[in-house]
C-alpha positions as CSV (number, residue, x, y, z in Angstrom):
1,X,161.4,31.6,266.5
2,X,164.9,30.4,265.6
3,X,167.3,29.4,267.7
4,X,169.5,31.8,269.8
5,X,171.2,29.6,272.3
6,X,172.9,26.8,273.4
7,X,171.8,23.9,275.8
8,X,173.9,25.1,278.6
9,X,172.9,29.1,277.9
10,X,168.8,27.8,278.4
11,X,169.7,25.8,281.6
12,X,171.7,29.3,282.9
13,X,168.5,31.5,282.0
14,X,166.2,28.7,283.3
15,X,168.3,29.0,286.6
16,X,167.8,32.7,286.4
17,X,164.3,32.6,286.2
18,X,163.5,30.2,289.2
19,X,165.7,32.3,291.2
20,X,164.3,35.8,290.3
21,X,160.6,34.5,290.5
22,X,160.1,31.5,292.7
23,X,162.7,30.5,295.1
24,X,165.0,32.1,296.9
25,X,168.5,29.2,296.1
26,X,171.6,29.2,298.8
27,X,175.1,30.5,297.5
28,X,176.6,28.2,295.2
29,X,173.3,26.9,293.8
30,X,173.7,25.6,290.2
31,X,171.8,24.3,287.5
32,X,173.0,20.5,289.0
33,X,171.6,21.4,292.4
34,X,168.5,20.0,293.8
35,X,165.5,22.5,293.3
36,X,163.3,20.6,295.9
37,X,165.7,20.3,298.4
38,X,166.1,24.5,298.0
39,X,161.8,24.7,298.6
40,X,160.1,23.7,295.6
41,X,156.6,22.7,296.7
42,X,153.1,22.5,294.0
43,X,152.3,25.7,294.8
44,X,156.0,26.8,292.9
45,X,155.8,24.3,290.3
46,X,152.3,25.7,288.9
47,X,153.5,29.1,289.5
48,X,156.8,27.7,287.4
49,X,154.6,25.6,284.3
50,X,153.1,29.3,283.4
51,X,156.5,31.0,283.5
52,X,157.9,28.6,280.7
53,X,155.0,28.8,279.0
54,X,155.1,32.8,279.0
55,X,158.9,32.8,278.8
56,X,159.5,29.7,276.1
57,X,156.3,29.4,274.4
58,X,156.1,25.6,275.7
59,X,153.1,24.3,277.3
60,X,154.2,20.9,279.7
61,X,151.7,18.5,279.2
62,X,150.5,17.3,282.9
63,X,152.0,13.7,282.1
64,X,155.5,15.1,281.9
65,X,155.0,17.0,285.6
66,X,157.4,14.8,287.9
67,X,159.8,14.9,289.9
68,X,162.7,13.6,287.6
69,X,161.9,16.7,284.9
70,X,161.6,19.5,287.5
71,X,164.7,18.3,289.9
72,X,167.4,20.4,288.6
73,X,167.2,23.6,286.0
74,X,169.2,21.0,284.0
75,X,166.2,18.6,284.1
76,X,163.5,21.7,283.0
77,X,165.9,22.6,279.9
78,X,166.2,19.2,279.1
79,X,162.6,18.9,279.1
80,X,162.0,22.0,276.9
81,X,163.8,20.9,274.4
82,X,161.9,17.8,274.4
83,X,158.7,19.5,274.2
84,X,159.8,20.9,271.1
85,X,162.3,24.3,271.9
86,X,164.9,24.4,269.8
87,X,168.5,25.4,270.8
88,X,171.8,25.7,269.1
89,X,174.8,23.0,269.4
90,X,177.0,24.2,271.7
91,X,179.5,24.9,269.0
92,X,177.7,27.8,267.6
93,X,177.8,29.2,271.0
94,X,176.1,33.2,270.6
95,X,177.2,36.0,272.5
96,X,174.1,37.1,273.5
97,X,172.8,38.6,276.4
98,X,170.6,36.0,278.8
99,X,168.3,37.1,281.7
100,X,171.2,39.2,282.7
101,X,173.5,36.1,282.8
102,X,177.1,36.8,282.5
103,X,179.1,34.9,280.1
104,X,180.8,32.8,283.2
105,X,180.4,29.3,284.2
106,X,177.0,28.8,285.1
107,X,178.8,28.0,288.8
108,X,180.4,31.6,289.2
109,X,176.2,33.0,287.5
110,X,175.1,31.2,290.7
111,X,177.9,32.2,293.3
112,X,177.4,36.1,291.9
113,X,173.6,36.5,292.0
114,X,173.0,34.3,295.1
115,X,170.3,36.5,297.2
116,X,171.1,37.3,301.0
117,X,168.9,36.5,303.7
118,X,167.2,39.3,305.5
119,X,168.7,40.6,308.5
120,X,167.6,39.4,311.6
121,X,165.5,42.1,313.7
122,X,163.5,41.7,316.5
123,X,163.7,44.7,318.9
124,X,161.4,47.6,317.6
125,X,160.2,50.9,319.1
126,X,157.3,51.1,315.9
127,X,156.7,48.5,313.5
128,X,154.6,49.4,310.7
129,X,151.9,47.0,308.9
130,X,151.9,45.6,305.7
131,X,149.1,45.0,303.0
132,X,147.3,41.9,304.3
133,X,147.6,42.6,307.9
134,X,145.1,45.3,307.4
135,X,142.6,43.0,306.4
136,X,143.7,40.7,309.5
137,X,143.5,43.7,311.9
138,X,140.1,44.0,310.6
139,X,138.7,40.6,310.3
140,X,140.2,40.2,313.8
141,X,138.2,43.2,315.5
142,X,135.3,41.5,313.9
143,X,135.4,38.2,315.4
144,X,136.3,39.2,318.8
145,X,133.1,41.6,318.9
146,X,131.2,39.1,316.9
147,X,131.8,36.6,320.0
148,X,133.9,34.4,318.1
149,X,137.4,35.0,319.9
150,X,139.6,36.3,317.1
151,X,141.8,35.8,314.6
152,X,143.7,33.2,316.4
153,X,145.2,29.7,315.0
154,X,146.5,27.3,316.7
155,X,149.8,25.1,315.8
156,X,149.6,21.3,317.7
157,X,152.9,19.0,317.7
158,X,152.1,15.5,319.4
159,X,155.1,13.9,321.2
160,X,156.0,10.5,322.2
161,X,156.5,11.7,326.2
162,X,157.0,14.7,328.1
163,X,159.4,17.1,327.2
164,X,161.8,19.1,329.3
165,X,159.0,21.5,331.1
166,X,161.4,23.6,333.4
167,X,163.8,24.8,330.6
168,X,160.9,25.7,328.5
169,X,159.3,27.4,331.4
170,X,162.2,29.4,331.7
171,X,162.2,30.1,328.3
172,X,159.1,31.1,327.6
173,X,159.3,33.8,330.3
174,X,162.1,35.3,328.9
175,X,161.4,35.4,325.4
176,X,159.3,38.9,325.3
177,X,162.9,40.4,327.0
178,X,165.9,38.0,327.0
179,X,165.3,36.9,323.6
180,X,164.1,40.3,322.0
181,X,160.9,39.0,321.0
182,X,158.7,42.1,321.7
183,X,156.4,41.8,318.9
184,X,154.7,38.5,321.2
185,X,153.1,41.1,323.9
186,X,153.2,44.6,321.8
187,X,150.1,46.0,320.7
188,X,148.5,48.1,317.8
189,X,148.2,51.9,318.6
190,X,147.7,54.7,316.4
191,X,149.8,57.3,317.1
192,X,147.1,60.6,316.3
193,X,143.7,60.0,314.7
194,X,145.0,60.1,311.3
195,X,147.7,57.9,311.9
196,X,147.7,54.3,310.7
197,X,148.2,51.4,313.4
198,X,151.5,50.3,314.5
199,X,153.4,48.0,316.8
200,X,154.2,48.9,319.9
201,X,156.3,47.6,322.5
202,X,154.4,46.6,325.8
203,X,155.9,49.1,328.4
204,X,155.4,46.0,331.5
205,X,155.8,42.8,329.3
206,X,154.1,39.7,331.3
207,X,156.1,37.0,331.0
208,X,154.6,33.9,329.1
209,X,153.3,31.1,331.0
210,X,153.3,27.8,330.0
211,X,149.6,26.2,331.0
212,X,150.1,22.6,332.1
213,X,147.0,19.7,331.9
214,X,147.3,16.5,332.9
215,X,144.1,13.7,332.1
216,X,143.1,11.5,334.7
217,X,144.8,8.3,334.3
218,X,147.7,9.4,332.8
219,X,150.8,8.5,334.5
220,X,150.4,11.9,335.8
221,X,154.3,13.5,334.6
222,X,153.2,17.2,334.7
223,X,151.1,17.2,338.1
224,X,154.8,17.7,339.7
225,X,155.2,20.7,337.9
226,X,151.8,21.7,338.7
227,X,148.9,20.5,336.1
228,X,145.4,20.3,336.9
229,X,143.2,17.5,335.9
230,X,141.1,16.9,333.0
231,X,138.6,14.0,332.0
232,X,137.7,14.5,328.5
233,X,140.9,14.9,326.0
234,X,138.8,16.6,323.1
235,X,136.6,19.0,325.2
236,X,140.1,20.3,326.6
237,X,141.7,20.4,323.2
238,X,138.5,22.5,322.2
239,X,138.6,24.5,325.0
240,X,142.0,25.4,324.3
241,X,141.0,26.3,320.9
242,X,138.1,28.7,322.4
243,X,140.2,30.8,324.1
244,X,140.6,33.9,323.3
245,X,144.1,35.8,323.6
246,X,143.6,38.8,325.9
247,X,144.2,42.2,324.9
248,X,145.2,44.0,328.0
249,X,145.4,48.4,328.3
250,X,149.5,47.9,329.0
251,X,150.2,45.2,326.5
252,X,148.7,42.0,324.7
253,X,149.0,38.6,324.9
254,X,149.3,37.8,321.3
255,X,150.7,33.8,321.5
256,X,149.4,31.1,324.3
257,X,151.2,27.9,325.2
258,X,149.8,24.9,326.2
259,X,151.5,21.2,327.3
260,X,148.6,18.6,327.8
261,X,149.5,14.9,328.7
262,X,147.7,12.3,327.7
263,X,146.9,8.8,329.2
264,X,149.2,7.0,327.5
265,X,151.8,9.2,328.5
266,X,152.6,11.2,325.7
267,X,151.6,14.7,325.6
268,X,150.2,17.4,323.0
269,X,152.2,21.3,322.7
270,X,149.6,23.8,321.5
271,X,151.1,27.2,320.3
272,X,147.8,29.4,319.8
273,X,149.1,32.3,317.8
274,X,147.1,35.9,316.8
275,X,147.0,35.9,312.9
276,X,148.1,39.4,313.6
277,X,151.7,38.9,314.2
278,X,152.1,36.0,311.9
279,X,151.3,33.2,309.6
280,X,151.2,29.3,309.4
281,X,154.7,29.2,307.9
282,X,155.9,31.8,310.4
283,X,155.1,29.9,313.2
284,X,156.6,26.9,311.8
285,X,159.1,28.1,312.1
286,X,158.9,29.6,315.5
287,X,158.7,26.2,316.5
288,X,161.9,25.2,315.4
289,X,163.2,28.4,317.3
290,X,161.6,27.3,320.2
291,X,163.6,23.9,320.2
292,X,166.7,25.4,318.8
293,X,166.7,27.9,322.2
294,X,166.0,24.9,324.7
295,X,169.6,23.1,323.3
296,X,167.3,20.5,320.9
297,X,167.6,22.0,317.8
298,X,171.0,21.9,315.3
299,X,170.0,24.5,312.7
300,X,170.3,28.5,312.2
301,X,168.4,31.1,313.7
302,X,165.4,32.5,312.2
303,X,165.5,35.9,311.3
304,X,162.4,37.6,313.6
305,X,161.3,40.0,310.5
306,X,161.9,40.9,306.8
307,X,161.5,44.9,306.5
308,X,162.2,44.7,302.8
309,X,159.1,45.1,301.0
310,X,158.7,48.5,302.6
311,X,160.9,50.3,300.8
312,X,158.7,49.4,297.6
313,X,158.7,52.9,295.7
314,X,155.0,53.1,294.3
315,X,152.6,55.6,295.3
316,X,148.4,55.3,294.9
317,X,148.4,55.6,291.0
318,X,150.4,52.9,290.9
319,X,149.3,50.7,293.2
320,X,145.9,51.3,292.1
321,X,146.4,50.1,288.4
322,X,147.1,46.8,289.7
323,X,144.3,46.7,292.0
324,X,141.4,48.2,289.9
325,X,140.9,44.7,288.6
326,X,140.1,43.2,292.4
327,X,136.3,44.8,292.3
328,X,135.5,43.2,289.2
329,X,137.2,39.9,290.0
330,X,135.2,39.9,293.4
331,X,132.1,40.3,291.2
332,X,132.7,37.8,288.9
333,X,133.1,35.2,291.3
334,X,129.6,36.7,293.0
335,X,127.7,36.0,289.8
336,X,126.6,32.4,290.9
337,X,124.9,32.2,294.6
338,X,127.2,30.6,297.1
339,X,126.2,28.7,300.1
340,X,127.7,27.6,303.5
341,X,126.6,25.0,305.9
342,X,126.7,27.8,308.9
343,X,124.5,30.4,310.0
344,X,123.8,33.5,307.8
345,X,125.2,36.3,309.9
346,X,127.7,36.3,312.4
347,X,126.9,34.5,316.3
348,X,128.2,32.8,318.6
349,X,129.3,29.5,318.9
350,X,132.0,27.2,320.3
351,X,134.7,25.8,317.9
352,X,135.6,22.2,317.2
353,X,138.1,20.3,315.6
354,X,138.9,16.1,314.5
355,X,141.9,15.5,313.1
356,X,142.1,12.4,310.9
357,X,145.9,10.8,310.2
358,X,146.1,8.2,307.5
359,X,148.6,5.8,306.9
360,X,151.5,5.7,304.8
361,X,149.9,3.4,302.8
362,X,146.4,5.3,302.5
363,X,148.7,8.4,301.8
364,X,150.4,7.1,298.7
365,X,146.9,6.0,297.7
366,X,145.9,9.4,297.6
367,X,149.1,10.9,296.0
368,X,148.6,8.1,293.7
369,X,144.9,9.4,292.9
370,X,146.1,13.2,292.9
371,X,148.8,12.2,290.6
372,X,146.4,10.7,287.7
373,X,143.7,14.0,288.0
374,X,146.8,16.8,288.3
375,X,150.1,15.4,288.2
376,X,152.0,13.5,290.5
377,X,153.4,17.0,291.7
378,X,150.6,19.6,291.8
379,X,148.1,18.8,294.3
380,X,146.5,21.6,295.7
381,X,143.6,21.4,293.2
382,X,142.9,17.8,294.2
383,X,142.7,18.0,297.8
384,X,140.7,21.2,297.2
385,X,138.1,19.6,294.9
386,X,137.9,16.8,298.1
387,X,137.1,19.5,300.1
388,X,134.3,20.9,298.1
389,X,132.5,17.2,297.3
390,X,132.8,16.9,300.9
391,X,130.2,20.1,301.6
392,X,128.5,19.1,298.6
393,X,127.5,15.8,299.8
394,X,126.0,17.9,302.9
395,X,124.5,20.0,301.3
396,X,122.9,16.9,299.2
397,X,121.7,15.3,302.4
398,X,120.0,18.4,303.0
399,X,117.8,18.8,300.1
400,X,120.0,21.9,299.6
401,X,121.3,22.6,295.6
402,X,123.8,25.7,295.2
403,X,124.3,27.1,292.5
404,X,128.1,27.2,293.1
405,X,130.3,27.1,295.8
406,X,133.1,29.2,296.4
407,X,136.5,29.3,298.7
408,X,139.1,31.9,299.3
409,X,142.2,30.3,300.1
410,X,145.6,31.9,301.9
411,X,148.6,31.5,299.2
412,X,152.0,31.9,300.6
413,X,154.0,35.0,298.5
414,X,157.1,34.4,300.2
415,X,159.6,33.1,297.9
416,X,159.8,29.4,298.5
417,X,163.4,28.2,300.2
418,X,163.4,31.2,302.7
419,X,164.4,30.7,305.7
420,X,161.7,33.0,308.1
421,X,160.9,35.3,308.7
422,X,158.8,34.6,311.8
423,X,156.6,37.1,312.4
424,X,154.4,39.2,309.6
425,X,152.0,37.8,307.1
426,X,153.0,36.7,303.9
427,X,149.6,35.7,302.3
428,X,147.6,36.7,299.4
429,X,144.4,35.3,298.3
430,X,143.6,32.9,295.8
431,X,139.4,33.0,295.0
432,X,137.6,30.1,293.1
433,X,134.2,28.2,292.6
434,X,132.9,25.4,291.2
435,X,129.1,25.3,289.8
436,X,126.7,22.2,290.7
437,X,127.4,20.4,287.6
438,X,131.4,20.7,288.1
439,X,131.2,18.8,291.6
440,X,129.6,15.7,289.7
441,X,133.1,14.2,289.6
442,X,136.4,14.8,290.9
443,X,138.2,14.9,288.1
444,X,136.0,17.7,286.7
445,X,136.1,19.7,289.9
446,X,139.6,19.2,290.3
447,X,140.1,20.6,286.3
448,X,138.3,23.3,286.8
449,X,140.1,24.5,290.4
450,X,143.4,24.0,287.9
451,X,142.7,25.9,285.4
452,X,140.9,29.0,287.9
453,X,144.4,28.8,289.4
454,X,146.2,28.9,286.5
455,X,144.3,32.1,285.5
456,X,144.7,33.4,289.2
457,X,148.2,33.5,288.0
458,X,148.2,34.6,284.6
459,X,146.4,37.3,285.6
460,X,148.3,38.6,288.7
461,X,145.1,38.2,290.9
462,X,146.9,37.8,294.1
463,X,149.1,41.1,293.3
464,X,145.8,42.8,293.1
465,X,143.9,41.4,296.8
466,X,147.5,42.6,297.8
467,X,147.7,46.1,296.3
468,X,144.1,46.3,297.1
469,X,144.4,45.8,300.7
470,X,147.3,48.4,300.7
471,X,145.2,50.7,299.3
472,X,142.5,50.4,302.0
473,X,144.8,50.9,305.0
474,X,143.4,54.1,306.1
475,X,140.1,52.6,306.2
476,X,138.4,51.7,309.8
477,X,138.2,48.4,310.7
478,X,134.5,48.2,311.1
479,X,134.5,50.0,306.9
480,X,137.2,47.8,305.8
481,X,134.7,44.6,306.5
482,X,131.8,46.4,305.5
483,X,133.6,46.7,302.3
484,X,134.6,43.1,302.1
485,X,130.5,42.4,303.5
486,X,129.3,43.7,300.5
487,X,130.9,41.8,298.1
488,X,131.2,38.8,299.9
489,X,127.4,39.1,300.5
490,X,128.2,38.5,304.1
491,X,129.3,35.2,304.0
492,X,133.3,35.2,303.2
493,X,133.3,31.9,301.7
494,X,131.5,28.3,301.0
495,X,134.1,27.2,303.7
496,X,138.1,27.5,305.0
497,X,140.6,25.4,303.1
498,X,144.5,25.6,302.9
499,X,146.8,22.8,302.4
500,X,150.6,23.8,304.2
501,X,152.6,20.7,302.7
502,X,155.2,19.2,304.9
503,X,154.4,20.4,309.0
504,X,158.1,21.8,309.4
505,X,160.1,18.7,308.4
506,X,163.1,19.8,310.3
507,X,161.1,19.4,313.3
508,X,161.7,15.8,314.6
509,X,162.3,16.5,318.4
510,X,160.9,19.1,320.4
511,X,162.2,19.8,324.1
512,X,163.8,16.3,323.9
513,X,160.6,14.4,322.8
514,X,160.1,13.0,319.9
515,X,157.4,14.4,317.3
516,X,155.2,11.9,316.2
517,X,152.3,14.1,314.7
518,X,152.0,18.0,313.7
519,X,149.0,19.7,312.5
520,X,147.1,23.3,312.3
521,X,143.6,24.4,313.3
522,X,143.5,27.5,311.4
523,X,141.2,30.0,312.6
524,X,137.6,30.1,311.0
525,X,134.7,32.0,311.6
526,X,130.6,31.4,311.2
527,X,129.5,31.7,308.9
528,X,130.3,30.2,306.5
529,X,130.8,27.9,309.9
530,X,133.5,24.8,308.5
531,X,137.1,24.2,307.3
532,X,138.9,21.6,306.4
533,X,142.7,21.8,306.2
534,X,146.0,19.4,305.2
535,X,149.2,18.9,305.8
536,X,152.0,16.2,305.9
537,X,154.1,14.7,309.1
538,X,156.2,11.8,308.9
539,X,154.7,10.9,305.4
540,X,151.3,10.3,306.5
541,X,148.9,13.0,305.6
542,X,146.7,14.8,308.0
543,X,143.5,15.7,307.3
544,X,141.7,19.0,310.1
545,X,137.8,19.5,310.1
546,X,136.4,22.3,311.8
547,X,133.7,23.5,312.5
548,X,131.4,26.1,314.7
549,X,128.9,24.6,317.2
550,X,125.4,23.9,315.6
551,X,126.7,24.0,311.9
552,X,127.1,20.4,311.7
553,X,125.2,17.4,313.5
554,X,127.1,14.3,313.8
555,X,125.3,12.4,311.2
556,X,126.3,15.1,308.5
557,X,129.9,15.2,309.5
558,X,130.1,11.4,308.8
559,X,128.5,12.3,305.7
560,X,131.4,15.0,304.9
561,X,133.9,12.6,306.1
562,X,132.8,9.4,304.1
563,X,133.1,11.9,300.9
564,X,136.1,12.8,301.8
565,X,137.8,9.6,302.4
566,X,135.7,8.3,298.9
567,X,137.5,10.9,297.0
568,X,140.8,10.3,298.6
569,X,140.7,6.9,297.6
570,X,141.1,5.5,301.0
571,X,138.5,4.2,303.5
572,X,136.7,6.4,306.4
């Protein structure tokens, strides 16, 4: 194709495109202005390789992935045309029309088409739900009958000493009322039979307590405000983790807080959280509201919800031409046998969790070995191909060969560089497995998870689960997860995996202490019985295994954990 514009018209339309279809940029944003600074994370940049490729014909060879060549929209036009797009000099300037671009300094192209942020809303008579939460609603009425507590995750921040207990007593108790946060003790109704579930305000809010625990030994700073004594710090983290969120007839408890202090002094914040009402993201960010309403934090208030994406115009037909592919997608992946390390059907058993920091130094060692198998800036595949080794070496140590194993993993469809909202899911879900002879190496697992994503995109797989689950809205609960039962075979998945990047990185303080360490412990079910989850604080990266009671003995997670480490490039 011949050329058709100049250097300065590809940088505008490159602009354009990362704006329309991966982040969300602040007024004034230009092609100069940093794009990682604005929210560019792996997940983007992959999402971003296959729209120049689609839009420019111009496949980026991994090698040419970094940080210097996707910084600015300047850098990615710069690094087209070195990949072999050819524009004109900027002499024979064409008037032609770009992505929609103006013919005005690429400046004023940014000033002008700058998105706003969603209005902040938190008060609600009815709040309606949206495509995933269905599923959520579902899987959630599962694993409460099933025994299993829930759909409830649970966000940890470790600080350097107690923080300021009475103010967030105080605020705590007034944040269902005072701070219009309704949504935090509302409950799902349906309105008629035929209705579909909504939010509703609890009529009697109970205010939120904050549950204080203090471990024997400890210099004992929360026994004044009333803690009780512990012995054992993991058995009360886990037991924290095993409780369930109640669901009263006048209103539910849909977050729990917990302040536990340690013997060294320093203490661990636990916001538990119902999947229902939000995501990992979301609650991120709820942190940093938290400390922004005790007086500790400097930045803006989160906007509570984004209504927006229901006033999406498309009806059934529509919506089901984008989601007919899902059944046969679900199939395909179903063609090889998967197994997981937990029990068959769905039981009982008590949650647990080890959470492994490394280093700076073992950290970069990692990135270092991420970088040579998928770029030093796409990284999900890596620590995903670490994951499944680790089963695999179980499963090994069992005598136990799968044909494949397979993972559904939550993918954030938020555009990146929004600020909130808090509450409501913003997931899709991205569905992959490896056969036996791809877990023989990392590199080829870690290929293979790159290229499956790659099609995930390509394909618009994640529109589909989403259009999909939109679809079967009217369903039960119970039907909806028979559905998903059958062709899931029952088992959901090999095991849990997500990696969140940076644990909120404006959070430094919280309540006046210092954050030394943040983390999740999604919620996971048995079967398939394990997870293990990632994220960054403080440039060290932090590595979550889970698992359900009985699915693991403690040999075989020292297996899983000396894979892990082996395949990180750092040692257990």
């Amino acid at each position: 194709m011949p050329a058709s514009e100049t250097l300065s018209q590809l940088e505008a339309r490159v602009l354009c495109l990362v704006r329309d279809e991966v982040l969300q940029t602040p007024p004034g944003f230009t092609v100069t202005s940093d794009l990682f600074d604005a929210g560019l994370d792996s997940m983007a940049i992959m999402q971003l390789l296959l729209l120049l490729e689609e839009h420019y014909g111009v496949a980026i060879p991994v090698g040419s992935v970094s940080r210097a060549n996707f910084k600015t929209a300047q850098a990615i036009g710069a690094l087209l045309v070195a990949q072999g797009y050819e524009v004109l000099p900027e002499e024979l300037q064409v008037a032609t029309k770009i992505a929609e671009v103006p013919a005005a300094s690429v400046a004023e192209t940014a000033e002008v088409m700058a998105p706003s942020a969603p209005e902040p809303m938190a008060a609600f008579d009815r709040l309606p739900l949206r495509d995933c939460d269905f599923f959520t609603h579902a899987f959630d009425e599962m694993l409460r009958k099933a025994g299993q507590g829930g759909h409830i995750a649970h966000s940890f921040i470790e600080l350097d000493r107690t923080p300021d207990v009475p103010t967030l007593q105080k605020l705590l108790a007034e944040l269902p009322t005072s701070y219009a946060f309704p949504i935090l003790t509302a409950q799902l109704k349906k309105p008629s039979f035929f209705s579909l579930p909504i939010w509703m305000p609890a009529a009697n809010p109970r205010p939120l307590a904050l549950h204080l625990w203090s471990q024997a030994g400890s210099p004992g700073a929360l026994s004044a405000h009333g803690a009780e004594n512990f012995t054992d710090l993991q058995t009360k983290l886990d037991d924290i983790i095993n409780t369930s969120l109640p669901q009263h007839e006048d209103g539910w408890e849909n977050v729990r807080f917990d302040l536990v202090e340690k013997v060294d002094g320093s203490c661990v914040f636990v916001f538990s959280w119902s999947h229902l009402i939000m995501d990992g993201i979301g609650a991120e960010f709820f942190l940093l509201e938290l400390d922004r309403l005790m007086g500790g934090g400097k930045s803006q208030p989160v906007p509570a919800f984004d209504l927006t994406d229901l006033n999406d115009p498309r009806g059934w037909r529509e919506r089901w031409k984008t989601a007919k592919v899902m059944p046969n997608f679900f199939d395909s992946v179903m063609k090889k046998p998967f197994e997981a390390l937990g029990s068959a059907k769905l039981s009982e058993g008590r949650a647990h969790f080890q959470v492994i920091t490394l280093t700076e130094e073992q950290t970069q060692e990692a990135a270092r070995r991420s970088a040579d198998i998928s770029g030093p800036l796409i990284n999900m595949p890596f620590h995903l191909a670490c994951a499944m080794r680790a089963h695999h070496g179980v499963f090994q140590h069992r005598g136990v060969k799968p044909e494949s194993l397979m993972c559904c993993i939550p993918i954030q469809v938020r555009k990146k560089g929004v600020r909130g909202p808090l509450f409501q899911n913003h997931l899709t879900m991205f569905f992959c497995n490896l056969l036996a002879d791809e877990l023989t190496t990392l590199g080829a697992a870690a290929q293979s998870l790159h290229n499956q994503h790659n099609r995930f995109i390509k394909d618009k797989i994640g529109d589909a689960f989403r259009d999909l689950m939109w679809l079967m809205r009217p369903m039960p609960p119970g039907l909806h997860m028979t559905f998903i039962n059958f062709h899931m075979k029952g088992k959901f998945s090999s095991f849990y995996h997500s990696n969140t990047g940076v644990f909120a990185p404006e959070l430094t303080s919280f309540g006046g202490a210092t954050v030394t360490n943040a983390y999740h412990v999604p919620s996971f079910s048995d079967p398939p019985g394990t997870g293990v989850f990632t994220n960054e604080k403080n440039g060290r990266l932090v590595l979550t295994l889970c698992w359900r009671e009985g699915t693991l003995s403690e040999s075989e997670r020292q297996i899983f954990i000396d894979q892990l480490m082996a395949d990180l490039g750092v040692n257990s």
